[in-house]
C-alpha positions, 0 to 999 in steps of 0.5 A: 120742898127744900124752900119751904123747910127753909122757911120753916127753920128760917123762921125758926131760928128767927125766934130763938135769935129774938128770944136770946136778944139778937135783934139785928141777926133775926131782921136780916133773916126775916128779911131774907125770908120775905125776899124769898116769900116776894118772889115765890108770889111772883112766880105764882102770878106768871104761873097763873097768867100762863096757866090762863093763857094756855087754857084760852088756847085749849078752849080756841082750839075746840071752837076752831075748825078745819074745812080742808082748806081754811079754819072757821071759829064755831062760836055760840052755835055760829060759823065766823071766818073763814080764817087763814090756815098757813097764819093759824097754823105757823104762828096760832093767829086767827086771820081773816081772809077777805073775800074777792070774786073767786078767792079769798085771800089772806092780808097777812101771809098773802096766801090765797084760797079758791072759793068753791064754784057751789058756793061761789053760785050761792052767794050773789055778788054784784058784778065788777067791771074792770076798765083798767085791765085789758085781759084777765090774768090766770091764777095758775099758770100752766107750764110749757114742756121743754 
């Protein structure tokens, strides 16, 4: 509000110092003043920008859901993902996580997410035979007791 009784008296005074013939006193101010005006438009478009940004982060936010797991984007009446929970969660990125035999796992923050057995049994993949492995290696590892 003081900024703008500024303007207000700024321009003000400009016109008396014109009409009294002090040409040079009024530029400086009203220079002064469109300074102040181009600066008052700049912070208006970053206001702007960031007022944008947060509503597409509102809107994401009510597309976005969580399966106790994962995160899933309902978008137009249709399930995209399934996305990485840690990565959404910390730093508010959708990530894709890639599918595997029984997992899925996250190419960013290398989490890993079990697929349900009834999903895993209602989405047929084909076999993949590994030659290169002589045994399978566990997910988790039971711990010996000392």
């Amino acid at each position: 509000m003081a900024s703008s009784l500024l303007q207000a008296t700024g321009f003000k005074r400009a016109l008396t110092l014109c009409i009294e013939g002090r040409h040079q006193e009024a530029e400086a101010i009203l220079r002064s003043l469109q300074d102040e005006f181009l600066a008052v438009c700049e912070e208006n478009d970053a206001l702007k920008t960031q007022l944008n940004e947060v509503a597409s982060i509102l809107d994401l936010a009510e597309k976005v859901q969580f399966d106790g797991q994962k995160y899933w984007l309902m978008d137009d009446g249709e399930k995209k993902g399934p996305f990485c929970q840690v990565c959404y969660d910390r730093d508010g990125l959708l990530v894709n996580l890639q599918q595997h035999e029984s997992h899925w796992e996250c190419h960013s923050c290398k989490g890993l997410y079990m697929i349900p057995a009834k999903e895993s049994a209602t989405k047929k993949r084909p076999t993949v035979i590994r030659s290169t492995l002589k045994k399978t290696i566990p997910f988790f590892l039971e711990r010996e007791m000392i």
